[in-house]
N, C-alpha and C positions, 0 to 999 in steps of 0.2 A: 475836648477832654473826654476819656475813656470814662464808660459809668463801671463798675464794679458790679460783679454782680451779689447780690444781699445772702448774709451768712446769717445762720443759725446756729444756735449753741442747744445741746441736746442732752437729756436727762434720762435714762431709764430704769426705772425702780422694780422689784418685783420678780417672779420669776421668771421661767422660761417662756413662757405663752405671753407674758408682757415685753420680752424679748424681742422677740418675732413681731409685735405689734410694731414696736418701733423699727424695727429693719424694712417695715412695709413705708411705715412714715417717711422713713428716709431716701428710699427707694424713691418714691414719686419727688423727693425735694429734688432728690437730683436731675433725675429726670427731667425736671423744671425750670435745671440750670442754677437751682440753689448751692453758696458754699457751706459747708459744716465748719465752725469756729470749733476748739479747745476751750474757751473764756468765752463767759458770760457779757464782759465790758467787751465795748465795741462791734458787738453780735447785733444784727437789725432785729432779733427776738430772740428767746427762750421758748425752747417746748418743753415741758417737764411731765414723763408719761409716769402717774400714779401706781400708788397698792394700796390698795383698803382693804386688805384680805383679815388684818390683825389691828387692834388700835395703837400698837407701837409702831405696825408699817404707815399705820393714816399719821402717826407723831413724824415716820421719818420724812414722806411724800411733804405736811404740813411746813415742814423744815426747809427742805430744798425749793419748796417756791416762794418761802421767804426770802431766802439767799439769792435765789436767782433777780427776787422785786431786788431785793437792794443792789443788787449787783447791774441791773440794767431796766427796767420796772415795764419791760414789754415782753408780760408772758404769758402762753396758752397752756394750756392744764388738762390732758386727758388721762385716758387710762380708767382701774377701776374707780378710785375715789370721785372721777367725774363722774359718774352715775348719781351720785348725793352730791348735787354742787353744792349747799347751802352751808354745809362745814367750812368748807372751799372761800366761797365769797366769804362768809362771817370771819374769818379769820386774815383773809387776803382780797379785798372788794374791789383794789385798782386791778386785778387780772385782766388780760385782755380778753379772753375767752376760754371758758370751761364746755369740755368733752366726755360722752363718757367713750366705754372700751369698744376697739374696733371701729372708729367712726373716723374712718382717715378721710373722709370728702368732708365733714365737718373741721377736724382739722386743719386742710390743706386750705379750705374757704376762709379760715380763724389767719392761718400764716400770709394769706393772697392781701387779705385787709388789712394786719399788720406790719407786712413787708413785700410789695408787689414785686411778680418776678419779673427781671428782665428781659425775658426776650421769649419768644414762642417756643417750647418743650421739642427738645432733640435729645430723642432715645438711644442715639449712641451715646452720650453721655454717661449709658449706664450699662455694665456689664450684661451679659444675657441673664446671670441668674439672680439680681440686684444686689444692692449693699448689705453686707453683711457686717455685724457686730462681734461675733465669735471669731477665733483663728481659721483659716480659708480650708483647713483641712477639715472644720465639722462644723456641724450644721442642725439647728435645731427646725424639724417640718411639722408644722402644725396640722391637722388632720380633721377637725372640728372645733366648731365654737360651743359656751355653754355647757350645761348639764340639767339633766333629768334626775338627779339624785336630789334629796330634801337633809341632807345632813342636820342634825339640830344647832351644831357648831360652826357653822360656815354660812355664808351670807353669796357665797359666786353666783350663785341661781339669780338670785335678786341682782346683781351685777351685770352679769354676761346674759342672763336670758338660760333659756334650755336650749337642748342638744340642737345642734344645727353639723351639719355631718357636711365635707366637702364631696364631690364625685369622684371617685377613686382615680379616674384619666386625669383630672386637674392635678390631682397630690404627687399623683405618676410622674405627669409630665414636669412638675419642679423640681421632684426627687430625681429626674433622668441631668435635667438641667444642673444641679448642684454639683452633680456627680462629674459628668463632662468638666466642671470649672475646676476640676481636683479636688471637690469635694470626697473626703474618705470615710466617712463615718456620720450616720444619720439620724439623730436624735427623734423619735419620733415623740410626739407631745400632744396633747390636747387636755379636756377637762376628764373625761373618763373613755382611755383607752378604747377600752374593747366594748363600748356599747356602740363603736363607730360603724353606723350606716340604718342603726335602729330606726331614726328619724326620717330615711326614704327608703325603707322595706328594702336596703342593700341594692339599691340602682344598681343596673349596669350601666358602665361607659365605657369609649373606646380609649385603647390604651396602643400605641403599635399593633392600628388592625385588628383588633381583636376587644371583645368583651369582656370588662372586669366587674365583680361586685364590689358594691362598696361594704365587703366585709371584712372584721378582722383580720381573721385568717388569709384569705384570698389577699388581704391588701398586703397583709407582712409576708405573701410566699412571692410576692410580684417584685416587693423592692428589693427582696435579697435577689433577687436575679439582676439588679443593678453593679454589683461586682462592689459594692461598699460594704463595711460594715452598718449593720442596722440594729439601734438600742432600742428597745421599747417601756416607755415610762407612766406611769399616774394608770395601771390595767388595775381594772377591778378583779378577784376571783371569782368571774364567772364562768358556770359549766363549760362553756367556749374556751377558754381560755387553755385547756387539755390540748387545744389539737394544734397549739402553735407551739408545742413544747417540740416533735417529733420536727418541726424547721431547725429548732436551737440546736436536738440531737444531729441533724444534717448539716450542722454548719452553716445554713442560709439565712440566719438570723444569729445574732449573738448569744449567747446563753445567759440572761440577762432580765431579769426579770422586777419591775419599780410596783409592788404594790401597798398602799396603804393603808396597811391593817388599821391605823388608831388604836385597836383593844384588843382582847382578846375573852376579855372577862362577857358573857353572854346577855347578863345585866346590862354593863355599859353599855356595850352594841347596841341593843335595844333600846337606851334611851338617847342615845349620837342615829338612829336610825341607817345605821349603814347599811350600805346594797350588800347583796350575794349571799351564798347559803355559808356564812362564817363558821356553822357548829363541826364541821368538817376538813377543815380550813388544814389542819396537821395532817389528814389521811391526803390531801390532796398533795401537800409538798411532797410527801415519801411518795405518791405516785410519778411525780412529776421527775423526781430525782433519780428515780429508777430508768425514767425512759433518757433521762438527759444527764447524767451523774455529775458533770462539771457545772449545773446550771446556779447561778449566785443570785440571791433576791434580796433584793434592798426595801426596806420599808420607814416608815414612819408611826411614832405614837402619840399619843394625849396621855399626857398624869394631869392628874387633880381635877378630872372633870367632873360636873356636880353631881354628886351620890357615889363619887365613886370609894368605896369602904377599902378598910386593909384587907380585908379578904377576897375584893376585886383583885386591887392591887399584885398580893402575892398568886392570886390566877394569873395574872400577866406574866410575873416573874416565870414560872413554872413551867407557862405556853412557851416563853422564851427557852429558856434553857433545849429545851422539845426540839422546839421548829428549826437552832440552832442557823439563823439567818445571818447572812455575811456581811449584811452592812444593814445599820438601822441609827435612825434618828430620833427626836424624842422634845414634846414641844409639852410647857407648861402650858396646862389652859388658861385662855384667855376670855372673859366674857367680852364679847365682843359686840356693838349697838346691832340692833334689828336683827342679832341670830335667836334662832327659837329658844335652843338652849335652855339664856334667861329667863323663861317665861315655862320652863319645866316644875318648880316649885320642890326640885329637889335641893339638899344641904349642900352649900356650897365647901369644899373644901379650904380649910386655910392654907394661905402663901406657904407658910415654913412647912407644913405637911407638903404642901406642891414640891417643895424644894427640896425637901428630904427623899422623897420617892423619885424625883428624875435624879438625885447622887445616885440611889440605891439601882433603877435602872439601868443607868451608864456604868457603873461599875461592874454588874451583871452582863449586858453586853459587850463591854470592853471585852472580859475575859473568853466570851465566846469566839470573836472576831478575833482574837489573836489566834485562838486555836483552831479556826477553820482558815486561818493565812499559812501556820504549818504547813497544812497540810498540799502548800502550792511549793513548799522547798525543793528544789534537786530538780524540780519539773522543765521542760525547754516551753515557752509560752510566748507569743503572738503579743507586742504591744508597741501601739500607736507613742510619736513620741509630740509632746506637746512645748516642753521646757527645752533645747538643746543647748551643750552646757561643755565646754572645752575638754573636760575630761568624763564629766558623769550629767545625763542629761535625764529629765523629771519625763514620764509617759504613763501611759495609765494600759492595762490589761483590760480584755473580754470581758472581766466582772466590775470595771469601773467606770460610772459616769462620769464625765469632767464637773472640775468644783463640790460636790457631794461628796465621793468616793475618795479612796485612797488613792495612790500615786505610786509608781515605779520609780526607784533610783537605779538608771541602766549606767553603769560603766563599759565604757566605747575606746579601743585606739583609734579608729577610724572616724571623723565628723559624722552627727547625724544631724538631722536637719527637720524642720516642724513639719508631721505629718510622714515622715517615715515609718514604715510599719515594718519593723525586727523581729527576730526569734533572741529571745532572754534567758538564760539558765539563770533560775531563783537560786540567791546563795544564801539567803536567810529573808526572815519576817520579823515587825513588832509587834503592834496590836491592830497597827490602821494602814501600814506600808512594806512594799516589797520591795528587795536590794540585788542587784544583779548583774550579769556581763553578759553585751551582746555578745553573740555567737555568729 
């Protein structure tokens, strides 16, 4: 009798850098000759890779390994929430083993003791550039672990550790690899962009023969010479940050820019301790927009974080209006266990003021974001296609991250197919999406 070889069923919660975690998880199952189950039932385990970033992410993580105990009751639990197993256990004690993030050899040791693999690890098994979770056309590359920033609102530090930087040849050469597999577009990731390489004084390493630093810049001018698109996400505005605007203006990097203001009010800042010199933050975009005029920056906020007054608040509005940013998000605060935050002694704001002030935000950015989509009408524009679709197929533009961002509706007589990259004549916009015909 043939033995079968032992399947996993796999969970992954959280954003993109816990993405990437689990594609490395998987990456070695296979390798190992492990199969991947769809169901829970009949799976020789469960891995269910956590978020504790927020205490509704620890509700939802909380959630899915309950389902999974009931569903099959042999499950391993990493990711961030395994950093505090003790939630973990007290809520779910028959687990079979708790992880925290990044600790695939404790994993894979958790998996080897709940479900031994068959047969000795044959690395054809596994494509040259491993399994991927995303569509084969893009690809999120993680580029460091950690962070060196102390935010009062966020707990990662205590999670992931501080900045731990990869060698810029390592990043290279997976970005070279992703690329060759028809990877088309590069999602660049970590916990804070552009402080990448701070942590080993910008090593050089060899890349194709030659020495690269592990710096910002130097690394985002290496992978656009990979012939991909390359998006870059989570950048702090640091002084640095200027000289990779002049790639976006060259084309060798996308014009594209993810960073996380949270506030804008100076107060705030001040007591959320954000990195970078923020009080300048509006001379910097109009600089940046002058050298790269198409460049689109997506960001993220906080309402109702504690102290923050109506006259914060309408500083925020007012910065917004200003900075006119083309894509933004916007998060009620949360007190979340062991962030400093709590422990400020400043007025907590109440729910319905939270809730009134992220209407009053979104309705203000709405109307920006519709009118900086105008101004893409009549234009012929570059976009990756993701959805394709008999007659009108869903892609996204230079200024869109996948799942975040808005989305392209291309009308095509011709089949397109995932991962085609088109020219689009915009024939109208709404507030969040663009409608168009390939050309």
């Amino acid at each position: 009798m043939t033995e079968h070889a032992p399947k996993i069923s796999f969970v992954s919660l959280g954003c993109p850098k816990a993405l990437v975690d689990s594609e490395r998880i998987i990456t070695q199952l296979r390798a190992e000759g492990y199969e991947l189950s769809k169901s829970h039932q009949g799976a020789d385990a469960v891995i269910v890779n956590t978020c504790g970033f927020l205490d509704s992410a620890k509700a939802e993580s909380l959630e899915a390994i309950g389902a999974a105990m009931a569903q099959n009751g042999k499950v391993i639990v990493t990711g961030c929430m395994g950093a505090e197993p003790e939630q973990i256990l007290a809520a779910h004690p028959g687990v079979a083993a708790v992880t925290g993030p990044q600790a695939y050899e404790s994993v894979m040791k958790a998996v080897h003791s709940v479900a031994p693999p068959l047969h000795d690890p044959f690395l054809d098994l596994v494509p040259a550039q491993g399994i991927k979770l995303t569509p084969r056309h893009y690809a999120y590359l993680k580029i460091s672990e950690g962070c060196n920033n102390r935010c009062t609102f966020c707990i990662i530090p205590k999670l992931r550790g501080d900045l731990v930087s990869r060698p810029a040849g390592d990043v290279l050469r997976e970005a070279e690899k992703l690329v060759k597999a028809g990877v088309k577009e590069l999602l660049i990731i970590s916990q804070d962009t552009s402080a990448y390489g701070v942590d080993i004084k910008y090593a050089e390493s060899e890349f194709q023969g030659r020495s690269v630093r592990a710096k910002f810049v130097d690394l985002a001018r290496e992978l656009g010479a990979l012939g991909a698109w390359v998006r870059l996400h989570y950048v702090y505005p640091y002084p640095h940050v200027d000289d990779v605007i002049p790639l976006m203006a060259e084309g060798l990097v996308l014009p594209y820019l993810d960073i996380p203001f949270q506030h804008a009010s100076p107060k705030v800042l001040k007591a959320m301790k954000r990195p970078g010199n923020q009080e300048k933050t509006l001379d910097r975009i109009k600089a940046w927009r002058e050298v790269c005029p198409d460049l689109a920056i997506r960001s993220t906020f906080i309402v109702g974080f504690p102290g923050e007054t109506e006259e914060d608040f309408e500083f925020l509005l007012e910065w917004l209006k200003e900075a006119k940013l083309e894509r933004v998000g916007c998060f009620k605060y949360e007190p979340v266990a062991g962030a400093p935050s709590i422990d400020l002694g400043l007025e907590p704001v109440p729910d319905e003021v939270k809730q009134q002030r992220w209407n009053r935000f979104m309705e203000t950015q709405q109307a920006i974001s519709a009118q900086r989509l105008k101004t893409r009408v009549g234009r012929r524009i570059k976009v990756i296609i993701d959805e394709p679709g008999p007659t009108v197929s869903k892609g996204r533009s230079q200024w869109d991250a996948p799942e975040i961002d808005g989305v392209v509706h291309v009308g095509s007589r011709r089949p397109l197919r995932a991962g085609d990259i088109v020219t689009v004549k915009i024939e109208r916009a709404d507030a969040y999406d663009l409608f168009g015909v390939a050309v």
